[in-house]
FIVEX-910156 format. One record per residue (C-alpha): residue in three letters; x, y, z. Coordinates in steps of 0.1 Angstrom, whole numbers, padded with zeros to 4 digits, always signed. Layout:
N
ALAXYZ...
END
This chain:
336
UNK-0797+1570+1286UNK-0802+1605+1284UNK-0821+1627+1257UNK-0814+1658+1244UNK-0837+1689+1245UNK-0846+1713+1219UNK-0811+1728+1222UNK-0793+1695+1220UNK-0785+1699+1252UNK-0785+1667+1283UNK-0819+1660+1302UNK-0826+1630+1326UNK-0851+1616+1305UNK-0852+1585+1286UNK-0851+1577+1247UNK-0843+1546+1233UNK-0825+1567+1203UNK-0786+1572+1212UNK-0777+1611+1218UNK-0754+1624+1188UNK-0731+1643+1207UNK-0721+1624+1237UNK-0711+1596+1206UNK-0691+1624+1187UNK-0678+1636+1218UNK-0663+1602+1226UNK-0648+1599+1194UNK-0635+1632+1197UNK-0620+1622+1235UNK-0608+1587+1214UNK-0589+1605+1189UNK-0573+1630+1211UNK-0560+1600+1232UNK-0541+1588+1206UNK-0504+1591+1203UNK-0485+1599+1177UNK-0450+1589+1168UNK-0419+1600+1180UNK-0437+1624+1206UNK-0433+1603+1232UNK-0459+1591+1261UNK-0494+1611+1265UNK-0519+1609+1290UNK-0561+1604+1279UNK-0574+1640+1283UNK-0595+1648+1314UNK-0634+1643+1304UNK-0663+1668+1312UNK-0669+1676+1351UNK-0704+1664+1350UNK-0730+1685+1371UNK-0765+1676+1380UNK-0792+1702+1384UNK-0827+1701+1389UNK-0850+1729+1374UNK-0844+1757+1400UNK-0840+1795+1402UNK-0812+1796+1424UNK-0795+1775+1397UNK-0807+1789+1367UNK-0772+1809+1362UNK-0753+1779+1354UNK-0777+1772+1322UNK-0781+1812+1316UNK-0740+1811+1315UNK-0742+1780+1293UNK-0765+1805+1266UNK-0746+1834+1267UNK-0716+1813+1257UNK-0692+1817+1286UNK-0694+1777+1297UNK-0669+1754+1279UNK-0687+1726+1273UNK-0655+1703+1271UNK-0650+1710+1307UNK-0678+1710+1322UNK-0711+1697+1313UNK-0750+1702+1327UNK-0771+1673+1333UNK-0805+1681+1338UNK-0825+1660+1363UNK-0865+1656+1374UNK-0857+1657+1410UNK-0829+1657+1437UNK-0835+1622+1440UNK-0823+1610+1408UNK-0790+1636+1414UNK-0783+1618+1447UNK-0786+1585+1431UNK-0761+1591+1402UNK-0736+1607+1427UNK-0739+1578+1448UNK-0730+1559+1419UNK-0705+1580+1406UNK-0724+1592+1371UNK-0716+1625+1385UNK-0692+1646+1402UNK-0711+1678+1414UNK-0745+1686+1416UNK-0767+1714+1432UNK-0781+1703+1461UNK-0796+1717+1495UNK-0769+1719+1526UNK-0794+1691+1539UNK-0793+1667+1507UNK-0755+1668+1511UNK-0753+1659+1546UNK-0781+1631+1538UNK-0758+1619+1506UNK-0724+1621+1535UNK-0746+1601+1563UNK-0744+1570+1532UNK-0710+1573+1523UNK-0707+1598+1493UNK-0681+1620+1504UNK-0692+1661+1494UNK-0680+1693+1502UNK-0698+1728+1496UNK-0676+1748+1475UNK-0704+1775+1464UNK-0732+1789+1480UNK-0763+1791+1455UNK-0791+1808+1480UNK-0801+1811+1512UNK-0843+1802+1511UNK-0863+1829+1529UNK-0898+1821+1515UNK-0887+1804+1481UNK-0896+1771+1497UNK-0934+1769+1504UNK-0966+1750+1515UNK-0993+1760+1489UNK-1032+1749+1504UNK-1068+1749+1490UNK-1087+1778+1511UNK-1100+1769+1539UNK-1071+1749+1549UNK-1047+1766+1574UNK-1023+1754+1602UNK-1055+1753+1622UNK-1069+1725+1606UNK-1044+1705+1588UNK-1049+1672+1606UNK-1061+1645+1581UNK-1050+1665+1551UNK-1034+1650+1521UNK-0997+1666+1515UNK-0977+1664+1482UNK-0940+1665+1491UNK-0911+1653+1477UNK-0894+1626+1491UNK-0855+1634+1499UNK-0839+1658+1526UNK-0851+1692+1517UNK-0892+1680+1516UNK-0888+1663+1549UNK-0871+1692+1566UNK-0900+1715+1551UNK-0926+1688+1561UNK-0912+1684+1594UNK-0914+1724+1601UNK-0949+1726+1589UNK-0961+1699+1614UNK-0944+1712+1641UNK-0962+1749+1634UNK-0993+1730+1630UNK-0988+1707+1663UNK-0991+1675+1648UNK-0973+1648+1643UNK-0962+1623+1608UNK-0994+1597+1616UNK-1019+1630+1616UNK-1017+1637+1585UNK-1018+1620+1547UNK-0986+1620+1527UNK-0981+1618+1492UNK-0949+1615+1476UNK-0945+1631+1443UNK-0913+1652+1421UNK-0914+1690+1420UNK-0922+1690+1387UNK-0953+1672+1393UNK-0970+1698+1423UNK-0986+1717+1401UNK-1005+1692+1380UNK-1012+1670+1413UNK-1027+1701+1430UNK-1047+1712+1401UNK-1064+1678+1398UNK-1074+1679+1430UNK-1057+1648+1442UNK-1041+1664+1469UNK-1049+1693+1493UNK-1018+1705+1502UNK-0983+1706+1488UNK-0950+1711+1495UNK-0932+1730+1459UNK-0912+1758+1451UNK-0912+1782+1420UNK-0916+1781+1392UNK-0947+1759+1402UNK-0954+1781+1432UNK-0961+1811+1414UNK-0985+1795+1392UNK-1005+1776+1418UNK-1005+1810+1435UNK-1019+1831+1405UNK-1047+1801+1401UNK-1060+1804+1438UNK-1038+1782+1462UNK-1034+1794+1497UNK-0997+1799+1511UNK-1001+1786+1547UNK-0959+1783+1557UNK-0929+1789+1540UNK-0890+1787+1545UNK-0890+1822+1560UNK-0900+1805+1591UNK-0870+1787+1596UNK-0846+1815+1584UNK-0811+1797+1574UNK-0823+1761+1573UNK-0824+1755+1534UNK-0793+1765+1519UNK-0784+1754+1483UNK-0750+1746+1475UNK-0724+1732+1449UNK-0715+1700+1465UNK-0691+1680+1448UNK-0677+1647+1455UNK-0644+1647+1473UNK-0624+1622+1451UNK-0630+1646+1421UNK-0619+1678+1436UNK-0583+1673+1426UNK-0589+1660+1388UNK-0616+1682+1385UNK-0595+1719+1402UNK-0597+1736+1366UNK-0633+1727+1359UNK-0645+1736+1390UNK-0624+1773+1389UNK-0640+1775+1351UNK-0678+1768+1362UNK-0674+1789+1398UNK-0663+1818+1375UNK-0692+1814+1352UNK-0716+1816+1377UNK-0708+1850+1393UNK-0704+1864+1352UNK-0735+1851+1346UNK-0753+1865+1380UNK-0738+1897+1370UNK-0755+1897+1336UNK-0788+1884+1357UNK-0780+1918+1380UNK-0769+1942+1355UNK-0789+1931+1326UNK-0822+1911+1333UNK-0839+1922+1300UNK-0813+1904+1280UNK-0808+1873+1307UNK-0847+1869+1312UNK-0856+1857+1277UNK-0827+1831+1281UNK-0837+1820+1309UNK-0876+1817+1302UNK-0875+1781+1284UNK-0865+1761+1309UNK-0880+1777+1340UNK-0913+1772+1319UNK-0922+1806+1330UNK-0928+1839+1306UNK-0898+1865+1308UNK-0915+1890+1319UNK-0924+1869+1351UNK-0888+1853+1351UNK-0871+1877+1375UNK-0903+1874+1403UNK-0891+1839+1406UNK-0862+1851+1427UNK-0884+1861+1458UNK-0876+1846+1488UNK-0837+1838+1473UNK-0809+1855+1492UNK-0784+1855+1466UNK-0749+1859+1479UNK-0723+1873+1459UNK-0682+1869+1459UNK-0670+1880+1490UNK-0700+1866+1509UNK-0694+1833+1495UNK-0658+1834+1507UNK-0669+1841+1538UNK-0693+1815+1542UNK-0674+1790+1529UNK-0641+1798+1552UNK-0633+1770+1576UNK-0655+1770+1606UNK-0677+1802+1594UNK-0715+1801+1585UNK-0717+1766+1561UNK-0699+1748+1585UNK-0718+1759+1613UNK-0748+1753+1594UNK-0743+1721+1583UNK-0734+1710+1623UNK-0763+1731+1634UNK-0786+1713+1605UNK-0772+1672+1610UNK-0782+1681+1648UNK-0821+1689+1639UNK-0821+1665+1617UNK-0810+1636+1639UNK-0835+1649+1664UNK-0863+1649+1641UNK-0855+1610+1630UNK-0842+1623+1595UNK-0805+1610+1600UNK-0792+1584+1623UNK-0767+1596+1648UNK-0737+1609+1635UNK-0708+1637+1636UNK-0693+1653+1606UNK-0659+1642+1609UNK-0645+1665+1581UNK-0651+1704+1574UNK-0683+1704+1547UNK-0672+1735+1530UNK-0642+1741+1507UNK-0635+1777+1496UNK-0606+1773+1475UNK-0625+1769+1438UNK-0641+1805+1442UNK-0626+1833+1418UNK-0595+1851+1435
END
């Protein structure tokens, strides 16, 4: 069960209260199910598209859009989540029907049967993604260290890429599993020595001393975050998922045109002052409209990612052999 946060709105954490509003909105979806006489047959209403998303600059604009008023709520509906993890877990299981993932979570969550396609591209990562150290630890003398990653696709890509600029291999070094959420606190106890994170935590580990020793910049084009939504709800789910692409680009345009009003918004749940909120965005290559469509066009830059991506991925014992049998990205959501 989830618990609502100081806005009433849907987090993934526990509370062995009931939520007011997903009961009232059931009620609500109840009553508007019912038919009345003489008007024939009618059809139960389609619920909420449900979308998981972890705390994350590059999807920040979905919440921001969700503030400024311009998400319907009926339609679609946030579900915030500790870590990619727990997303793939309730796709897999069908408690969702989108989420924001990296290219590489999706094609980890298609390798074990859950069906996604791509239908928006988030950000490209050029240095967003990073490997954060306690001076005097470098590349030179990593062997033996104890790294905090995440376990999932995106952490073992990074994790992978940092050992092979070190030149060492898994059994060389000491890893720790842990959430994104919980670098910062893990680094500042000292309990590990290195760690694998991402802003907002990054930033704040950097201001208090930690060393950044590799970052996604070094594999330009390998971490790409996406939309991915499962395949069996792309046809119930067409208006929803028109509604929520829409939203995003009107809310990135407010983030563009107007970051003094989007920044304040945006501050709570990044867990980061305003004024700071926009620096979070280093290292994000942000595409807009017409770069989306044509990364998303069949056989352009996602797809070729994604083949490009399963191929390194294999090699480096992170998938089992396999061949994408269908396209991964699907263009047709994205505003005309």
């Amino acid at each position: 069960m989830h618990v609502k946060n100081e806005t009433g709105h849907e987090t993934g954490r526990t509370d062995p209260r009931p939520p007011r509003r997903p009961v009232l909105a059931v009620l609500a979806g109840m009553a508007a199910a019912v038919c009345l006489p003489g008007l024939g047959g009618c059809s139960a209403p389609v619920p909420a598209m449900r979308v998981g998303c972890i705390v994350f600059p590059g999807y920040e604009d979905l919440f921001l859009a969700r503030e400024l008023g311009l998400l319907d709520e009926h339609r679609v509906r946030l579900v915030e989540l500790l870590a990619n993890t727990d997303t793939l877990r309730a796709l897999a299981a069908g408690q969702l029907e989108a989420a924001a993932l990296t290219l590489d979570e999706l094609l980890s969550a298609r390798a074990d049967g859950v069906d996604l396609r791509a239908v928006l591209v988030f950000d490209i990562s050029h240095g967003a993604d990073v490997v954060l150290a306690r001076a005097p630890i470098s590349l030179q003398n990593l062997a033996g260290r104890r790294i905090a990653v995440e376990d999932g696709a995106m952490g073992a890509v990074m994790l992978s890429a940092l050992l092979d600029a070190a030149g060492l291999t898994p059994q060389q070094i000491r890893k720790v599993s842990i959430t994104l959420d919980r670098s910062e606190e893990l680094f500042g106890q000292g309990l590990v020595d290195v760690v694998v994170t991402a802003d907002p935590w990054a930033m704040r580990l950097e201001r208090q001393g930690a060393q950044r020793i590799f970052d996604s910049s070094a594999i330009p084009g390998r971490i790409v975050d996406v939309l991915a939504v499962r395949a069996d709800a792309l046809e119930r789910h067409a208006a929803a998922l028109r509604h929520l692409l829409q939203c995003h680009f009107a809310a990135r345009k407010r983030m563009r045109d107007a970051p003094e009003q989007a920044a304040p918004l945006m501050a709570g749940r990044l867990q980061t002052p305003p004024g700071d909120v926009m620096a979070l965005y280093r290292g994000l290559q942000l595409p807009e409209l017409a770069q989306n469509r044509d990364m998303l066009a069949a056989g352009a830059s996602v797809d070729q990612t994604a083949q490009a991506l399963q191929n390194l991925m294999v090699a480096a014992g992170l998938l089992g052999p396999a061949t994408l049998q269908q396209a991964v990205a699907d263009a047709q959501f994205l505003p005309l």
